[in-house]
TORKOL-4160 file (C-alpha; in steps of 0.2 Angstrom, whole numbers, padded with zeros to 4 digits, m for minus):
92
<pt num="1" X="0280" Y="0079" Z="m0116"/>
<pt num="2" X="0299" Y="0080" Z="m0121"/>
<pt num="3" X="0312" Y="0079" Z="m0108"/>
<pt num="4" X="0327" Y="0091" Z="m0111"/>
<pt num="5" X="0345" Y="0092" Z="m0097"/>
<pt num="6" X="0349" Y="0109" Z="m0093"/>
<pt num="7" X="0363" Y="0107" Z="m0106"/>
<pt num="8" X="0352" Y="0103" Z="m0120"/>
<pt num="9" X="0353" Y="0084" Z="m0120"/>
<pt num="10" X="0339" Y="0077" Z="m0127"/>
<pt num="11" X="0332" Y="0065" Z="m0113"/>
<pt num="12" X="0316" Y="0058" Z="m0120"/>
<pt num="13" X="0297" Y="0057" Z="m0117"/>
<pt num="14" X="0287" Y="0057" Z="m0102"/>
<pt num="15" X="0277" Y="0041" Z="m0102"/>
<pt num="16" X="0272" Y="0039" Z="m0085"/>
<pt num="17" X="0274" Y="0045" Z="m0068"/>
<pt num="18" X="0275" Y="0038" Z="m0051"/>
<pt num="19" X="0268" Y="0046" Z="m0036"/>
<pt num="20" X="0271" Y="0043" Z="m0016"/>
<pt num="21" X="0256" Y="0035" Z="m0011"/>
<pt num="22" X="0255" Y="0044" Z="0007"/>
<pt num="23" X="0261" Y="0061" Z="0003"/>
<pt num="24" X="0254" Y="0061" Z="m0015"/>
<pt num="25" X="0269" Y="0069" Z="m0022"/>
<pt num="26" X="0277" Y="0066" Z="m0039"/>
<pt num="27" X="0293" Y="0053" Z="m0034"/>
<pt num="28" X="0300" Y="0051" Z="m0052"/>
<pt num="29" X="0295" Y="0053" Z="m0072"/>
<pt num="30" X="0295" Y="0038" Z="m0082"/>
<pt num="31" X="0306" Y="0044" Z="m0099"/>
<pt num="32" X="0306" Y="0032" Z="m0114"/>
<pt num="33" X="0324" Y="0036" Z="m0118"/>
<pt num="34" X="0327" Y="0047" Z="m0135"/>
<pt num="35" X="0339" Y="0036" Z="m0140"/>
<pt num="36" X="0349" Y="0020" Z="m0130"/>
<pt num="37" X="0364" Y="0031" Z="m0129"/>
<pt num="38" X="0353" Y="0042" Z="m0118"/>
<pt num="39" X="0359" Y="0041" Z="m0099"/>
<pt num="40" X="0366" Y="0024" Z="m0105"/>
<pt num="41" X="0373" Y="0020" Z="m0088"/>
<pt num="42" X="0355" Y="0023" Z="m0079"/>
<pt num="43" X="0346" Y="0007" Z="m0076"/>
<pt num="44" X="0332" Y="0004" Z="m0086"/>
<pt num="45" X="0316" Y="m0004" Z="m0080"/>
<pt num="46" X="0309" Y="m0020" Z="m0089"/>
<pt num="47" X="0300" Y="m0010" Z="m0103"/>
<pt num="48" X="0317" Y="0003" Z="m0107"/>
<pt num="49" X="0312" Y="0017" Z="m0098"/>
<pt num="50" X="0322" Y="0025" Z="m0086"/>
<pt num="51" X="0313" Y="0032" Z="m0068"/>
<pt num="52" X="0320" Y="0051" Z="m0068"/>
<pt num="53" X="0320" Y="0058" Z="m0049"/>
<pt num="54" X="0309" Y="0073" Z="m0047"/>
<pt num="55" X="0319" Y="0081" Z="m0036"/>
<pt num="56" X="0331" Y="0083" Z="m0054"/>
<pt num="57" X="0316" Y="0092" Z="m0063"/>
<pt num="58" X="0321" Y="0111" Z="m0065"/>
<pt num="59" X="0305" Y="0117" Z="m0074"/>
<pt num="60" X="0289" Y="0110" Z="m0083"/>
<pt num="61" X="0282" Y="0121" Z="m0097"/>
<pt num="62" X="0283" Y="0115" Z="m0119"/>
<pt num="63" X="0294" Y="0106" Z="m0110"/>
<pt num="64" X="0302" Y="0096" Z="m0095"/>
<pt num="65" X="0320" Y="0102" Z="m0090"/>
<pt num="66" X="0330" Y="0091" Z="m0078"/>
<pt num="67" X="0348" Y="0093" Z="m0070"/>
<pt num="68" X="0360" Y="0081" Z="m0075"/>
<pt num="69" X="0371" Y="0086" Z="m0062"/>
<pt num="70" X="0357" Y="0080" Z="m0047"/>
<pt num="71" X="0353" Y="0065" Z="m0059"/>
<pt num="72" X="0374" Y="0061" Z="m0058"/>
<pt num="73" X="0372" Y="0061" Z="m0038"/>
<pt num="74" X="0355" Y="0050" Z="m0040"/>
<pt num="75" X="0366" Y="0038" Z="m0051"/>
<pt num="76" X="0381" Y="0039" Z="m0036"/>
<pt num="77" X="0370" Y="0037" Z="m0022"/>
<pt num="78" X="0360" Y="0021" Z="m0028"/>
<pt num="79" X="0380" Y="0014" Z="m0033"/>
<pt num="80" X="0383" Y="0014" Z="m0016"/>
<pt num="81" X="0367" Y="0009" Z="m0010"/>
<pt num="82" X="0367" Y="m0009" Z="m0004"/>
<pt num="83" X="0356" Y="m0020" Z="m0012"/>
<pt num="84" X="0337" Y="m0022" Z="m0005"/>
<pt num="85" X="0332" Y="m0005" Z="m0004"/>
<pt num="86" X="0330" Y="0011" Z="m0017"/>
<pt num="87" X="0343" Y="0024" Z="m0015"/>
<pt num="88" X="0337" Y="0041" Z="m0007"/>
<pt num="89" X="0333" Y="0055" Z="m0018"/>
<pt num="90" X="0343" Y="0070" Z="m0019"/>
<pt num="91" X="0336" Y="0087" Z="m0015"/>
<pt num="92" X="0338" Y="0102" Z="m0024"/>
């Protein structure tokens, strides 16, 4: 499934997702990039992909639609977060 920003940015493809294992809640999608210009400041895990927070998703139909401006905070947050722990997820 294509992954879209609200501003018409082409993301990439869902290739995965992660999931909570207590709450079972969708944590994060696994995007392969569209291109490696896309969200070229995100950290890429060992394979490419980039872990999109789902708290960013907007709306799942043809097509996932994700925030930027949630994914920016996501991006500030874990900047600031000291090493040895995930950063938090922002909420919507």
């Amino acid at each position: 499934m294509n992954v879209v920003s609200d501003r018409g940015l082409q993301v990439g493809r869902v290739v995965d997702v992660s999931f909570d294992e207590t709450s079972g809640k969708i944590s994060s999608l696994i995007v392969k990039p569209a291109s490696g210009e896309t969200f070229a400041n995100f950290p890429r895990n060992e394979d490419g992909t980039i872990s999109l927070p789902f708290t960013a998703v907007l709306s799942v139909k043809d097509f996932v639609v994700v925030n930027e401006k949630v994914i920016g905070i996501y991006l500030m947050r874990s900047a600031a977060q000291p090493t040895g722990g995930p950063p938090s997820l922002p909420s919507v």
